[in-house]
C-alpha positions in Angstrom: 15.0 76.4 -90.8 11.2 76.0 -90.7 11.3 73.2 -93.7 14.4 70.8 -92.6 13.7 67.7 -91.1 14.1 67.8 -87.4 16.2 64.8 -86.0 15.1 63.9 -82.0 17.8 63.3 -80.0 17.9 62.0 -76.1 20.9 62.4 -73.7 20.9 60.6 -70.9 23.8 61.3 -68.4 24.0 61.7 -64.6 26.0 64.6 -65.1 23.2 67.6 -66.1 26.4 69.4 -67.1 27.6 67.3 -69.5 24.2 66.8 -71.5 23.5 70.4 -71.2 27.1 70.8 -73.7 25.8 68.0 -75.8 22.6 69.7 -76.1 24.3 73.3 -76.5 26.7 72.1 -79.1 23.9 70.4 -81.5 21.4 72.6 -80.9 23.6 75.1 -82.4 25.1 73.6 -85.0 24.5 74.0 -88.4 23.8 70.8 -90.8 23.3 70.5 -94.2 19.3 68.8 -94.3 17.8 68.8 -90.6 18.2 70.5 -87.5 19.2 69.3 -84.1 16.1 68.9 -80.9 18.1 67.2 -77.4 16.1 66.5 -74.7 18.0 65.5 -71.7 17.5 63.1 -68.4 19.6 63.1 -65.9 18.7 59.4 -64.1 17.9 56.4 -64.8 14.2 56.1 -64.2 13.6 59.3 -65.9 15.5 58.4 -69.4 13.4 54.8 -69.0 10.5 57.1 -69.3 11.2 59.0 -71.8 12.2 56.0 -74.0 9.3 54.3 -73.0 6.8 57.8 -74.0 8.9 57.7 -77.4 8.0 53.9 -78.3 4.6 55.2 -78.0 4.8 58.6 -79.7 7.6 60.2 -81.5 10.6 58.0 -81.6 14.1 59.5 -80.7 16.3 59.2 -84.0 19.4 58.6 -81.1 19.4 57.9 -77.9 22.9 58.9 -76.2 23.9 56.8 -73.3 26.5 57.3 -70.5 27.5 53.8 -69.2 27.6 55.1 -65.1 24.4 56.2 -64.3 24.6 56.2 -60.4 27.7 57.0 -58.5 29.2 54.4 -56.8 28.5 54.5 -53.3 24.9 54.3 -54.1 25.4 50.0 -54.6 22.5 50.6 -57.8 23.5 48.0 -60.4 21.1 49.8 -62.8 23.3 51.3 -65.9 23.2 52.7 -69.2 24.3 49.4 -70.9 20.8 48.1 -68.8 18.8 51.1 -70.7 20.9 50.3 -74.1 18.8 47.0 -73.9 16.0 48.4 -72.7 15.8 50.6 -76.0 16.7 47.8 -78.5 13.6 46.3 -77.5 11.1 49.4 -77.3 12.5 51.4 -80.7 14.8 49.3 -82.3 14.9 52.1 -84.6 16.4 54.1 -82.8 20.6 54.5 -82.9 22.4 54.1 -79.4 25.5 55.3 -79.0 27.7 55.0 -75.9 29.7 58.5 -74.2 31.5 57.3 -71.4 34.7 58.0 -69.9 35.1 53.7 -69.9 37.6 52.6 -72.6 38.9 49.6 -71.1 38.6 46.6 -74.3 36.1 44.3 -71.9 33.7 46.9 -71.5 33.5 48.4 -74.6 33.5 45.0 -76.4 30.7 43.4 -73.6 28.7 46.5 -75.0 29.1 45.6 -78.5 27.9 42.9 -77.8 25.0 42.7 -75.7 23.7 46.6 -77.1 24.8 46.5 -80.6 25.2 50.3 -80.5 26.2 52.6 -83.5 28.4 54.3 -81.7 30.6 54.7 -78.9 32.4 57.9 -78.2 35.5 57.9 -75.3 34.3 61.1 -73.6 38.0 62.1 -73.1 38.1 62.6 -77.1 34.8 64.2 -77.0 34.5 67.6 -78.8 32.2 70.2 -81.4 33.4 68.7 -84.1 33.4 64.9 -83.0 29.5 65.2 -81.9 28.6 67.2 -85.2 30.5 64.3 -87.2 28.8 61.1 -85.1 25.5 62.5 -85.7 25.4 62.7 -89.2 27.6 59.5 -89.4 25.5 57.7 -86.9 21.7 58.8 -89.1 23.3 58.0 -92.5 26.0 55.4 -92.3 26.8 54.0 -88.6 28.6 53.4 -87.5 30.7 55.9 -85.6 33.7 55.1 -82.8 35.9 57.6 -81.5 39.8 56.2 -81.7 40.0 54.7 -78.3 36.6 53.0 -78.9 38.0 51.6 -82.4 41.1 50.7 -80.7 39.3 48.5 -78.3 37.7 47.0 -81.3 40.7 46.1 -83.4 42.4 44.5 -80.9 40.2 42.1 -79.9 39.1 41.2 -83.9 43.2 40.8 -84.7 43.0 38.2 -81.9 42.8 34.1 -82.5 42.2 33.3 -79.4 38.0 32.7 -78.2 36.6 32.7 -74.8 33.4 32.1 -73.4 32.0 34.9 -70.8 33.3 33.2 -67.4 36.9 33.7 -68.8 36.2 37.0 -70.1 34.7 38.0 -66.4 37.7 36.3 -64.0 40.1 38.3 -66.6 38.4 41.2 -65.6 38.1 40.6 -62.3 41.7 40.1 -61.9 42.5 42.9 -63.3 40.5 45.1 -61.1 42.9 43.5 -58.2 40.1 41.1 -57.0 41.7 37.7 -54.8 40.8 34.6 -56.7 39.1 33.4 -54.0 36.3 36.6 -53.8 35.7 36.0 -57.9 33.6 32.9 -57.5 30.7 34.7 -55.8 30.5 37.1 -58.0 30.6 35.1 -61.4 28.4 32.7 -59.8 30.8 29.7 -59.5 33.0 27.8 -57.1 36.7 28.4 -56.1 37.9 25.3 -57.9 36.2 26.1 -61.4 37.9 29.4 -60.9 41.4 28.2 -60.4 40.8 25.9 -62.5 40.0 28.1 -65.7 42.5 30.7 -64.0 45.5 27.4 -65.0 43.8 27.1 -68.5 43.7 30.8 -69.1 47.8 31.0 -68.6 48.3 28.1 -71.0 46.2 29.2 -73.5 48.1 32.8 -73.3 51.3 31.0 -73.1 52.6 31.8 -69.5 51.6 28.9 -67.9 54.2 29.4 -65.6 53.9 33.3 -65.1 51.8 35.1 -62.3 48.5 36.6 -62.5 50.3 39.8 -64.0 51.9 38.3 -66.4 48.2 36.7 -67.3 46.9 40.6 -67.1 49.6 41.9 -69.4 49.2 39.1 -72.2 45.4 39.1 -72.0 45.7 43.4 -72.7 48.5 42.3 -75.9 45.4 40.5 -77.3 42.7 42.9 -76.3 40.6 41.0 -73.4 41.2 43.8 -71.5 
């Protein structure tokens, strides 16, 4: 073990538990040309640290990256897609890859992107095997998607249909339940654009006369969701 190639690894999860098992798992793995060193952070500010120590020293090899970094209640808008970028432009080098319990097709495709990353792993189909398999896929020939993360991706590449980001966010705001009327403030636009692009967006997925669930059901058919 002394000679193999050590490859540096950062885990960056609210949960201490969960990047404790990351770390357990590949710590104690056994591949076939380097071993396994995880160093964890728990928060935000402390895996910005450590990313931001590692552009100036030793670079991490992967950074992995929960997309939830705060709980809820807590109104931070600070995430892991936020330190996904941060990383791209400190050690581009470096491979991200997503582990989040997220596997809704916006998210995972906003992700791809605005990160890039090598990999994105649905936490839910997270396990020993999975983690020893991305690691080696992600070093030597990325990149690597667990099957609800390649599902997302299929289904929005086997779709014709191209829409810029405000369409992409009032989809997803409607299907989160949100009134028309409350979207506009938070895509910054007005009521009228909204319903406006809301009209266009049934046309162009052919239930112009159907309801906003009818909308939500086509627009998941095609992968927007």
């Amino acid at each position: 073990m002394e000679n193999l190639e050590t490859i540096r690894i950062l885990a960056v999860d609210d949960h201490e538990m969960t990047t404790l098992g990351y770390k357990y798992i590949l710590e104690g793995s056994e591949f076939e040309n380097f071993q396994v060193r995880v160093e964890i952070a728990k928060s935000y500010e402390i895996g910005k640290q450590k990313i931001e120590f590692s552009s100036r020293s030793l670079r991490y090899d992967i950074i992995l990256l929960d997309i939830q970094l705060f709980p809820p209640q807590s109104k931070d808008p600070r995430t892991g897609v936020d330190l996904g970028i941060l990383a791209r432009q400190l050690v581009p080098k470096s491979k991200l890859v997503f582990m989040s319990s997220y596997s809704d097709n916006y998210r995972i495709n906003n992700i791809f992107k605005t990160v890039d990353p090598e990999g994105y792993m649905v936490k839910s189909e997270i396990d020993e095997q999975s983690l020893r398999t991305m690691v080696e896929t992600v070093l030597f020939r990325p990149p690597y998607y667990t099957a609800g993360a390649l599902a997302a991706v299929r289904r929005r590449m086997s779709s014709d249909i191209v829409l810029d980001d405000q369409d992409l966010k009032i989809l997803y705001h409607l299907s989160l339940g949100v009134n028309t009327r409350d979207i506009a403030p938070l895509i910054a636009s007005t009521n009228t654009t909204v319903e406006a692009r809301k009209r266009q967006l049934k046309a162009i997925f052919g239930v112009k006369n159907g309801n906003d669930l009818a909308l939500m059901e086509e627009a998941r058919k095609r992968g927007f969701l």
